[in-house]
N, C-alpha and C positions, 0 to 999 in steps of 0.2 A: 698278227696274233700275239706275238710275243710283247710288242707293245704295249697292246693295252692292256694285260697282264700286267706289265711292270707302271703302267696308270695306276692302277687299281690297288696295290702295293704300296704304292707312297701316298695313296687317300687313307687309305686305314692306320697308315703309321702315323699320321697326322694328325687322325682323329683319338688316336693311344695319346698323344702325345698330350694335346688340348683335357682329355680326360685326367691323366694324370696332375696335371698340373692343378687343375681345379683339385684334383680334390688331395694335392699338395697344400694348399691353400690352409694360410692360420693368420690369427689377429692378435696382435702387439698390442699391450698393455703398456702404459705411461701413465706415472704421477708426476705431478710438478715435471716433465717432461721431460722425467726418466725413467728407461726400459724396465720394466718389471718383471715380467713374464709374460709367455705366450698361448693362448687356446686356439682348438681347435674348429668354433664357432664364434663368434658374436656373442650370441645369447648364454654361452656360458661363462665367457669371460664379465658377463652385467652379471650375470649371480654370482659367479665367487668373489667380486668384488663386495656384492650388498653383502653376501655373509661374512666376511673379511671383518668389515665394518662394524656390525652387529657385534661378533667377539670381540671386539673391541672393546665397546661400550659396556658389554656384560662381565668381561674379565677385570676392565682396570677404569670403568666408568668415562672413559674416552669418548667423544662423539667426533671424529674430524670429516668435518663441513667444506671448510677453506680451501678445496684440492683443486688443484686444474687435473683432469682426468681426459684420458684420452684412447682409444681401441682401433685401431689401423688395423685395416688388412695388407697381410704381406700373403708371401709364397718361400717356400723349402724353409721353415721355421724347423730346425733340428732340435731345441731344445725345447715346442709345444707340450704342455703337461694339460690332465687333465683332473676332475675331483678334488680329492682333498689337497692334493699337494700343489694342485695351483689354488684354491684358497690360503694354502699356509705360503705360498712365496707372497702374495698379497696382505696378508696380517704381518706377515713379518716385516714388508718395506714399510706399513701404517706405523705399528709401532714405534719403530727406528726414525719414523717422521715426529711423532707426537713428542717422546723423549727429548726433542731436539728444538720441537717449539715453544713457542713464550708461553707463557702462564696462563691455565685453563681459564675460561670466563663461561656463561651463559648469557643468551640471545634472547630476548623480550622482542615481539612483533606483532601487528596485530595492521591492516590496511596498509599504509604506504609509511608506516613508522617501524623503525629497529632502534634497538638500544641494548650496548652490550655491559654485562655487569660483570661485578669483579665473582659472584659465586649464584649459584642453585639459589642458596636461602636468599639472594638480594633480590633475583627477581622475583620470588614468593612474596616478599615484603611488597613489592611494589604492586602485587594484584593483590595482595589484603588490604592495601592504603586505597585501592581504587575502590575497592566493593563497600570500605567503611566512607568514602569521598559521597557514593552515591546513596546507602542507606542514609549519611546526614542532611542530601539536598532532598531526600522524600519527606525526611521528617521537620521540613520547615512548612509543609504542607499536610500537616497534621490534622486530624479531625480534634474538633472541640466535644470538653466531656468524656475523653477518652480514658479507659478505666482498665484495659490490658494491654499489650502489645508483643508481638512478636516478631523475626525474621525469618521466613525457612525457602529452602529453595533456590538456593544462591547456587546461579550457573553464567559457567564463565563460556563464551562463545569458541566453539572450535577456532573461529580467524585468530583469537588471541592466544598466542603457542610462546612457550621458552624452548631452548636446548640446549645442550652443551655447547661452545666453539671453545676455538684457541684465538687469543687476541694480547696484544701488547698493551703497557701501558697507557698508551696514547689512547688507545683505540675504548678503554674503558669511559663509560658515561656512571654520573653521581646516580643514587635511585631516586635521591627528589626530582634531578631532572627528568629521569625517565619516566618518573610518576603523571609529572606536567604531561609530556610528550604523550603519553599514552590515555590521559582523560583528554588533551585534546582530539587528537585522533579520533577516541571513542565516540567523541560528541559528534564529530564532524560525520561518520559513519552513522550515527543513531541506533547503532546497536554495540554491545560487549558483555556486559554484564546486565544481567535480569533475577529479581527475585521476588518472591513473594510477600505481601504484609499483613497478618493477620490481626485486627485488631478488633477490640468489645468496647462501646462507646455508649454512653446514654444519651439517648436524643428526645428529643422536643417535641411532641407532636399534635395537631388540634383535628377534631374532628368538624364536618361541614353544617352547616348551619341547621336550626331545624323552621323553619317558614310557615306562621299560622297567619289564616285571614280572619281578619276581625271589622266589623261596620263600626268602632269606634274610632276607628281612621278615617282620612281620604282616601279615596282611588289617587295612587303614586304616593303616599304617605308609609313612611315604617316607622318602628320604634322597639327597642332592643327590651324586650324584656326580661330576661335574664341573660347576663355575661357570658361567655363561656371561658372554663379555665383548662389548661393546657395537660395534655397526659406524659406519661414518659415510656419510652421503651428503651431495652435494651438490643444493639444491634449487634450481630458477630458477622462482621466481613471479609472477606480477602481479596487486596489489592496487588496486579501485578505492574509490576515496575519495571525499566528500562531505561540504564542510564539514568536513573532515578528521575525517569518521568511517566508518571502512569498514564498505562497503555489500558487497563481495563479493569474493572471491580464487580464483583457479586457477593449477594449477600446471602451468609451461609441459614442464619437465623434471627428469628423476629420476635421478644417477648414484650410484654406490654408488664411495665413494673405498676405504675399507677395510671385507671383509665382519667381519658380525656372527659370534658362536661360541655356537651356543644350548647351553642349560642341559643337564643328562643327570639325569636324577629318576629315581631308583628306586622303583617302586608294589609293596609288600609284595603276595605272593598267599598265603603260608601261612597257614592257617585257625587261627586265634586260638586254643589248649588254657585250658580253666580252673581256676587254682590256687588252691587254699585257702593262705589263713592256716596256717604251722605248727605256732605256738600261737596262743592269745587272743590278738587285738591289743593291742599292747605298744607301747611308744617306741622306735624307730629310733635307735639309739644311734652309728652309724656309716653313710655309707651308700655306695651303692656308685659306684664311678673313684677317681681320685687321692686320693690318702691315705698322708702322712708319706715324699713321693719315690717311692712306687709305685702298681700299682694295685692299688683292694680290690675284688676280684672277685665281693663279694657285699652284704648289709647284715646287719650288727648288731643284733639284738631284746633290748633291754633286761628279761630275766627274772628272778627268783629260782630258785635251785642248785634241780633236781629237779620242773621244769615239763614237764609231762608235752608230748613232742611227736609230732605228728601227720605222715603222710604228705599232701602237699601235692596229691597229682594219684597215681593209682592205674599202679603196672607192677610192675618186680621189680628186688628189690635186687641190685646188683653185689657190694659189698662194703659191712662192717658189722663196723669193727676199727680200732684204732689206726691213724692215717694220718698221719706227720709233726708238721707245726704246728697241724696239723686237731686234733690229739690225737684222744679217741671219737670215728668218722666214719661215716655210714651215706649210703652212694649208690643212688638207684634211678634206673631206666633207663624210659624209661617210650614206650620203642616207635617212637619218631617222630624220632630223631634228636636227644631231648631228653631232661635229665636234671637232678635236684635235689640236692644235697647240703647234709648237717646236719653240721654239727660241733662241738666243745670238749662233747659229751656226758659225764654223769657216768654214764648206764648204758646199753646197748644192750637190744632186747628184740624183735628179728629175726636173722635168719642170711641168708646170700648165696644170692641161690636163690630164697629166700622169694615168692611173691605178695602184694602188699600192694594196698590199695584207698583210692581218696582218704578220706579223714579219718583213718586206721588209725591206733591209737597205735604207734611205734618206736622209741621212745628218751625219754630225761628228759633233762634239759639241766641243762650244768655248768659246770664251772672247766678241762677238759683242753685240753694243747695249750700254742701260745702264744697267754697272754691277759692283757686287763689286771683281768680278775674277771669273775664269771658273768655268762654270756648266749647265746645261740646265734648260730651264722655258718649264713644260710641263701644259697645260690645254685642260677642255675639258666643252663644252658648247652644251648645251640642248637649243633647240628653241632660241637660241643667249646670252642666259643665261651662264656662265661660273658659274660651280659646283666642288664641292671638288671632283678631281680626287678618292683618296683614298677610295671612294664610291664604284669605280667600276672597279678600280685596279684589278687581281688577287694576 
């Protein structure tokens, strides 16, 4: 019995023992790996350091970065502090560091680039030289006719950060360089800086055509009857940029300064007739529009005197007799509002009246008329109009 009594005894002193020691238990503070002071947690010794810091910055514009920091846990810490006065043994070993280090600088970073400068205002300069870098590469992509312009909206990406450190001479970079360094970077990343470009532009605009059918044509024939001339609007848009490459545009408003005057096209609907050849195809010796201050109403078929000619498309002849400058002439009518005529013939061999049928022989071809030697003048006339045969030739 006594025994296990005296078991029982040395479990519980041991379990005192184990208890107190834990919560004996505190954690060492180290800068540049030396002892600073002690707390009673972990987690409090990570706050009064960050607030340590903080005063720092606030009091005498200090930011120290550069620290090898370090929080051990130990056991029977007699000199553990807690609150404010381990915060102040903590600002007080910062300061007593900062006094002692090289010459404040500031840290430019932005991806996998740093660049440390010799002040605050050097790296401002070198995000004002980057934002003016990229406002100048948007506007080599400028819209034409542009009549305002703005820039608003200029944002600088959280990734691209400055801050205080402590750095030597060595360690300082020029801001040109840094400037390089950090538009490259930027590019390389495709983000840093973005802004907006408002701009009012007059532009150019034409309205779609307007398409009337007309039987003065052929079926697949056009002809532009009136021009169309060009309108202008004025445009207000806003472009977003990136890296001074735009990412996306909408347009805030649309006014029309002078309208547009659209085109007038004429769409042929009369059904295509089909003419033969009068004679054997032959060389075009002349062809049909202006010709010697006038116009030639017809084309020219380069033949030998007594080439037997053919009716070109089947109706009835008008007339088939001396006609003027025509000399021999034979016209047929051929139903439709359409009509062919042959002339400088050496002999006729229809009369007016007659029916004739496409290929029909009518005539030989000659020298009559006014001419400058054999051939035949063949034409062919729509609503009394005389048209380039070659239209409707096969």
């Amino acid at each position: 019995m006594k025994k296990r009594y005296w078991i029982m005894l040395s479990l519980l002193g041991l379990a005192a023992l184990f208890w107190g020691l834990h919560h004996l238990k505190c954690y060492n503070i180290y800068i540049n790996q030396k002892y600073v002071a002690a707390a009673f947690s972990k987690e409090e010794a990570e706050a009064a350091f960050r607030s340590a810091r903080m005063q720092l910055y606030e009091n005498e514009g200090r930011f120290m970065s550069d620290m090898d920091t370090r929080i051990s846990a130990g056991i029977f810490g007699t000199d553990a502090v807690e609150g404010n006065e381990l915060t102040q043994r903590i600002y007080t070993e910062l300061e007593q560091m900062s006094d002692a280090s090289p010459e404040d600088g500031c840290r430019i970073k932005i991806g996998n680039y740093r660049a440390t400068l010799p002040d605050e205002e050097s790296a401002k300069w070198v995000i004002r030289q980057a934002v003016l870098h990229y406002v100048n590469l948007a506007e080599e992509k400028k819209e034409e006719n542009r009549t305002s312009c703005r820039i608003e909206q200029i944002k600088i990406h959280d990734a691209l950060s400055i801050e205080p450190v402590s750095a030597s001479d060595e360690e300082i970079t020029s801001p040109e360089e840094a400037l390089r360094g950090i538009i490259d970077e930027m590019d390389r990343l495709k983000y840093g800086i973005s802004f907006d470009r408002i701009t009012t532009s007059e532009v150019y605009y034409e309205e779609e055509p307007v398409y009337q059918e007309t039987e003065t044509l052929f079926d697949g024939e056009s002809e532009v009857y009136r021009e169309g001339t060009f309108g202008v609007k004025e445009i207000t848009a806003s472009e977003r940029f990136v890296n001074g490459v735009s990412a996306y545009r909408s347009v805030w408003s649309e006014a029309v300064r002078t309208e547009a005057v659209p085109a007038i096209i004429y769409i042929g609907t009369r059904e295509m007739p089909e003419y033969g050849w009068p004679v054997e195809k032959a060389s075009i010796t002349s062809g049909f529009g202006e010709r010697w201050g006038a116009v030639h109403k017809g084309i020219d078929i380069g033949v030998p005197m007594g080439t037997s000619v053919k009716a070109a498309r089947g109706g009835t002849v008008l007339r088939a007799e001396r006609i003027g400058t025509y000399g021999n002439c034979v016209i047929i009518d051929h139903g439709d509002g359409q009509e062919t005529r042959y002339a400088h013939l050496s002999g006729i061999l229809v009369n007016a009246g007659d029916e004739v049928v496409k290929g029909q022989e009518i005539a030989r071809s000659g020298n009559s008329g006014r001419t400058t030697g054999p051939h035949l003048h063949f034409e062919i006339r729509v609503d009394g109009e005389p048209i380039d045969p070659m239209r409707l030739l096969d």
